[in-house]
Every structure is written in structure tokens, then in C-alpha cells.
C-alpha angles and dihedrals in degrees: 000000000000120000121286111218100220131215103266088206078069093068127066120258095238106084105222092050084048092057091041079058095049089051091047096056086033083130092070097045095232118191125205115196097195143176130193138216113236107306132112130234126215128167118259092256088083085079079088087084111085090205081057099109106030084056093046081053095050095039090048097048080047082064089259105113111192111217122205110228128199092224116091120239137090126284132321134201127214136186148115104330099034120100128205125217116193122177123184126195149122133278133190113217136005143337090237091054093042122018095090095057082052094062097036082054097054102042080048078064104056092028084059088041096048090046101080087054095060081254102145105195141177136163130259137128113274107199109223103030129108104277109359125198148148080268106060119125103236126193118203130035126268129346084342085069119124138191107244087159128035115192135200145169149198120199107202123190129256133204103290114245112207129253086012134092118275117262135214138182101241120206111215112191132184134177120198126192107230104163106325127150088269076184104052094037088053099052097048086051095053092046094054098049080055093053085054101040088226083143089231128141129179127211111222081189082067097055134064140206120218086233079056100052097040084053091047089050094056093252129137115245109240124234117257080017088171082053098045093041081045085051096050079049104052086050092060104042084058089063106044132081128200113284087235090057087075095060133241114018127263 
């Protein structure tokens, strides 16, 4: 069964009750291309920093609300340019035996979307950018590699059937940099790590935009460049199924 886009009128406005939507309907593999106004995401283990709250409430009150999500990770920016990619649906077995498809799943995604744009992609960590990590979706070669997509994802339990393996709703989450500020998102996140003291710094020289990659290619951006890269999107996802519907994992 392939994906189904859901209305995103369907879901709440908040984004964590939005992914706690998504879980609950994980059986009909239901997909939410989003975007969101100014704001930044970070996991809940940042409640670690004792200057947490008082610098939610400053950067909130700065128009740049900070939303607590249920994924691991580091930081993440949002804002006009970037484009989310949530993907909802059952496993059967563990993260160690299938969080890795997941991802490989995911970057496939992009990678199929990008294609049609001249945007050759792979993943890899890229030190220095928002949320590294071994999933990134990186564009160039080497040490001249960038993140142009970061990925993430939350398993979450269902009810056990006996005699058979458990099962979860798994949350699989990408975020793809299609022609945002890099500057200015960069500078609230790292604004942000110094409110908190976390002792992180991101490197805006160490992400790319696919705007960016198309200009340094010598390509002309296209008009309308977030529509035509939904629209990629919406095309692979249409021919894609869930990495768990192939059985066991590789």
C-alpha cells in the first residue's frame, strides 16, 4: 500500500500534537508535506539546560517560538524555504534491526525527489552543521560535502500479539533545505544554543540549499522552485512503499 498525503487542515497546528496525529493513524500510512512559519525545534533532552524555559519564553515573545519534539537529535531551524517531510507507519521488531532502513528509506526519498533537478545527493555526517548526524543528506564530495537534508525518527509501541514480534508506529521525519535565509537560521540557532549555554555552534558554511546547489552548478533557479521540489515529492512518495512492507530489514 503506497503512502496516503494527508490534508494538513486534518492535523493540529501545534507540531508535536501533529506528530502524535500522524502515530495514531501509522496503519494507513498517512504522509504530511509541511512547512512552518519562524520558529526552532529541539528534543526534549534539552530540558537538561536549566536556562531552557526562560529562553523558549524570550525567543517566543522575539516571534521565534521553540517547540519541544519527541525525535532525538540536536536543533533544528524552520522557517519559510524549508520543507518537512513526516511519514507515519507500522514495524515489526526493533530499532536496532530497523532504524537504519528507515533512514536509508528516507534519504532514497529526497535523493528520487532532487533527481529530476540535476541535485546529486548521498548521506553522510557533515561536522559543524544543525543536527549531525551519519543520515544527513549531504550535496558535494569530500570535505567539500554539505547537509542540504537533515532526518530523524520516534518508534513508539503498539498493543503486543501474542506469539509474534512487538510492533511500534514509527515517526520518520526529514527536513530538506529547498531556498531558506541559511544566515539568518543560523544565527537564531545559534543564538539560541548560547541562551541555553549548551556550548553548541553551527556553521551555515557546512549546509545548502537546493537553490544553492542548482546556482553553484551553473543552473537557473527555477521559479516557484518549494512547488516544483512538493511536487517531486509528491511523485516519490507515490512510488514508494514503507521500508517494513518488504519484509525483514537489509
Amino acid at each position: 500500500m503506497p503512502f496516503a498525503l494527508v490534508d494538513p487542515h486534518s492535523l493540529p497546528v501545534d507540531p508535536v500534537a501533529a506528530e502524535d496525529a500522524l502515530l495514531a493513524r501509522a496503519e494507513a500510512l498517512p504522509a504530511h508535506l509541511w512547512e512552518a512559519p519562524v520558529s526552532l525545534v529541539v528534543p526534549r533532552s534539552y530540558r537538561r539546560h536549566a536556562a531552557l524555559e526562560a529562553a523558549r519564553a524570550r525567543f517566543a515573545a522575539e516571534g521565534c517560538p521553540v517547540h519541544l519534539r519527541q525525535s532525538g537529535g540536536g536543533l533544528v531551524p524552520q522557517g519559510p524555504g524549508i520543507l518537512n517531510l513526516s511519514l507515519a507507519y507500522p514495524v515489526r521488531g526493533t530499532p536496532g534491526e530497523w532504524s537504519g532502513p528507515i533512514y536509508r528509506h528516507l534519504c532514497d526519498l529526497l535523493r528520487e525527489a532532487l533527481r529530476p533537478f540535476g541535485v546529486a545527493t548521498h548521506w553522510q555526517a557533515v561536522e559543524g552543521s544543525f543536527c549531525d548526524g551519519r543520515f544527513n543528506l549531504a550535496w558535494g564530495e569530500g570535505a567539500a560535502a554539505r547537509k542540504i537534508a537533515g532526518t530523524a525518527q520516534y518508534w513508539r509501541p503498539l498493543p503486543a500479539e501474542p506469539g509474534l514480534p512487538r510492533r511500534h508506529a514509527v515517526l520518520a521525519q526529514a527536513v530538506l533545505l529547498v531556498d531558506p535565509d541559511l544566515a539568518a537560521a543560523h544565527a537564531r540557532a545559534n543564538a539560541f544554543e548560547q541562551a541555553i549555554a549548551s556550548g553548541r555552534r553551527y556553521d551555515a558554511a557546512r549546509t545548502v540549499s537546493v537553490a544553492q546547489a542548482l546556482a553553484e552548478q551553473g543552473v537557473p533557479v527555477p521559479p516557484a522552485l518549494m512547488v516544483r521540489v512538493r511536487q517531486a515529492l509528491h511523485a516519490a512518495l507515490a512510488a514508494s512503499r514503507p521500508p517494513s512492507s518488504a519484509g525483514q530489514p537489509r
